[in-house]
Each structure stands twice: as C-alpha cells, then as structure tokens.
C-alpha positions as CSV (number, residue, x, y, z in Angstrom):
1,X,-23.9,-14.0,-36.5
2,X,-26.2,-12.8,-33.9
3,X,-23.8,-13.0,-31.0
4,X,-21.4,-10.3,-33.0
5,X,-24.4,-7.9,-33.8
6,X,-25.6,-7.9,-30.1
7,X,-21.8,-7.1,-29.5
8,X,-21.6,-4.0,-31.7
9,X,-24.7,-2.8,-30.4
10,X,-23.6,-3.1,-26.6
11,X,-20.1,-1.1,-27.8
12,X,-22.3,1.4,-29.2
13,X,-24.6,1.5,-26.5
14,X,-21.6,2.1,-23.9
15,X,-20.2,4.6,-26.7
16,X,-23.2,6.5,-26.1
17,X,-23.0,6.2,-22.4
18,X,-19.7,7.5,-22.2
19,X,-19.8,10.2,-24.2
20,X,-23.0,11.5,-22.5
21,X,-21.3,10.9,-18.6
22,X,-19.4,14.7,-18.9
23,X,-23.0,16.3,-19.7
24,X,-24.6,14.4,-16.6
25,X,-22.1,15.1,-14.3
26,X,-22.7,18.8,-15.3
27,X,-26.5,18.4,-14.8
28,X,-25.8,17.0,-11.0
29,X,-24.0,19.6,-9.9
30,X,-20.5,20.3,-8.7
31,X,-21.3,19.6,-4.6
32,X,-22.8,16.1,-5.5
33,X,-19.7,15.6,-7.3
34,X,-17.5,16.2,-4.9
35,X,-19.5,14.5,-2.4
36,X,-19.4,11.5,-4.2
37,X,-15.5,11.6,-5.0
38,X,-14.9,12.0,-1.6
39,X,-16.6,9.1,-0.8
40,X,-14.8,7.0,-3.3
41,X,-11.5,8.2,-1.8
42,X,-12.3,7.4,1.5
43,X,-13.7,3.3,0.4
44,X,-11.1,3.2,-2.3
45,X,-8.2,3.9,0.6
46,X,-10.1,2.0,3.2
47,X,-9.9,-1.1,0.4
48,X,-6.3,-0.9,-0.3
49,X,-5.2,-0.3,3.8
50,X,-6.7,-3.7,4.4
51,X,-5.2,-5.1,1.4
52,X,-1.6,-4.3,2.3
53,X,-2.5,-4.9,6.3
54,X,-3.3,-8.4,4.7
55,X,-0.1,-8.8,2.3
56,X,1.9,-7.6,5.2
57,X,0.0,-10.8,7.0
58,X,0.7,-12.9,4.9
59,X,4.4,-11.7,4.4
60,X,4.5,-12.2,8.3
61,X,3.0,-16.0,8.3
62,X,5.1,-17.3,5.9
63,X,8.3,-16.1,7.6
64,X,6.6,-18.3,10.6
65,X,6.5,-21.2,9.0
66,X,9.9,-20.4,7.4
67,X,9.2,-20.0,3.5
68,X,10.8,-16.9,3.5
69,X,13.6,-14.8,5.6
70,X,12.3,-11.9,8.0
71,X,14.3,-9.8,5.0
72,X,12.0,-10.6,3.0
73,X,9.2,-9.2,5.2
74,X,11.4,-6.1,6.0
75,X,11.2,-5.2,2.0
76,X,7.5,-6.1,1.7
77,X,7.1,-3.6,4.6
78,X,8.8,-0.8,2.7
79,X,6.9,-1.8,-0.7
80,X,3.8,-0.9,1.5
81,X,5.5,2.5,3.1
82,X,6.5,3.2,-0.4
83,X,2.9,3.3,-1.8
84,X,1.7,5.3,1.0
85,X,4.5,7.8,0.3
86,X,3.6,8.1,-2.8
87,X,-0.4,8.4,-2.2
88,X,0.6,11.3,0.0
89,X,3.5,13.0,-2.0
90,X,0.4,12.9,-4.7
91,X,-2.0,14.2,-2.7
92,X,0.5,16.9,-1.6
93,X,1.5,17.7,-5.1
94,X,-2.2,18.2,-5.9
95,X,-2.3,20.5,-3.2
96,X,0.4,23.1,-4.3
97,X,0.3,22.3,-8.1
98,X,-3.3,21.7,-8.7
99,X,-6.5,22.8,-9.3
C-alpha cells in the first residue's frame, strides 16, 4: 500500500514539474534557450554519427568473417545515407517553412 501512494505522489510531483517547465523556460530567457538547444543538437548528432560509423562497423566485420554478403553492407550504407537525408531535408524544410 505504501509503494502505490509513493507512486502517485512521484506522478504528481512530475505532473507539477512539467507543467511548470514552459513558465521556466520563459523566466531564463530566449538566448539561454537557444544556447542550450544548440548544444543538444550538436551532442545529440555527434551521438548518433558514431552510432551509425559503428553499425556501419559492424555491418563491415561481419561481411569479413562471412555472416553476411557485401549487399548486405551496401543497404546498411544507404539506411545510414537515408537518415542523414532526412536530418538534412528536415532541417532544410525548417529553414523555408518554419519559424
């Protein structure tokens, strides 16, 4: 019984948090904002180059040791170039499109 009270209380609790995130954003200011979006772009793309660099590794090793055909690291490469297009095609929409 205790376990599911302490549980409503933390849903509340993150309720509350939520709800007040717009009106602290707001207090900060629109430059730290932006500062800080931009710096999670630049990790959050940083993260995901190395993860496909190190799918496109893996891809690559087990064509070596013959697990799968060098097609099937041809397709994983254009999985990978597909993504990017579409991170830039986004980001280029934004650009005309957006705000």
């Amino acid at each position: 019984m205790q376990n599911v009270k302490s549980v409503e209380w933390l849903k509340k609790f993150g309720l509350v948090i939520f709800l007040m995130l717009p009106a602290l954003a707001q207090a900060a200011g629109l430059d730290a904002g932006t500062s800080a979006l931009s710096s999670f772009q630049t990790w959050l793309y940083t993260i995901l180059g190395v993860g496909a660099t190190c799918f496109l590794v893996y891809k690559i090793i087990q064509a070596m040791m013959d697990s799968i055909g060098w097609m099937q690291v041809a397709i994983s490469v254009g999985y990978v170039a597909l993504a990017g297009a579409a991170v830039v095609l986004a980001t280029y929409a934004w650009s005309i499109w957006g705000s």
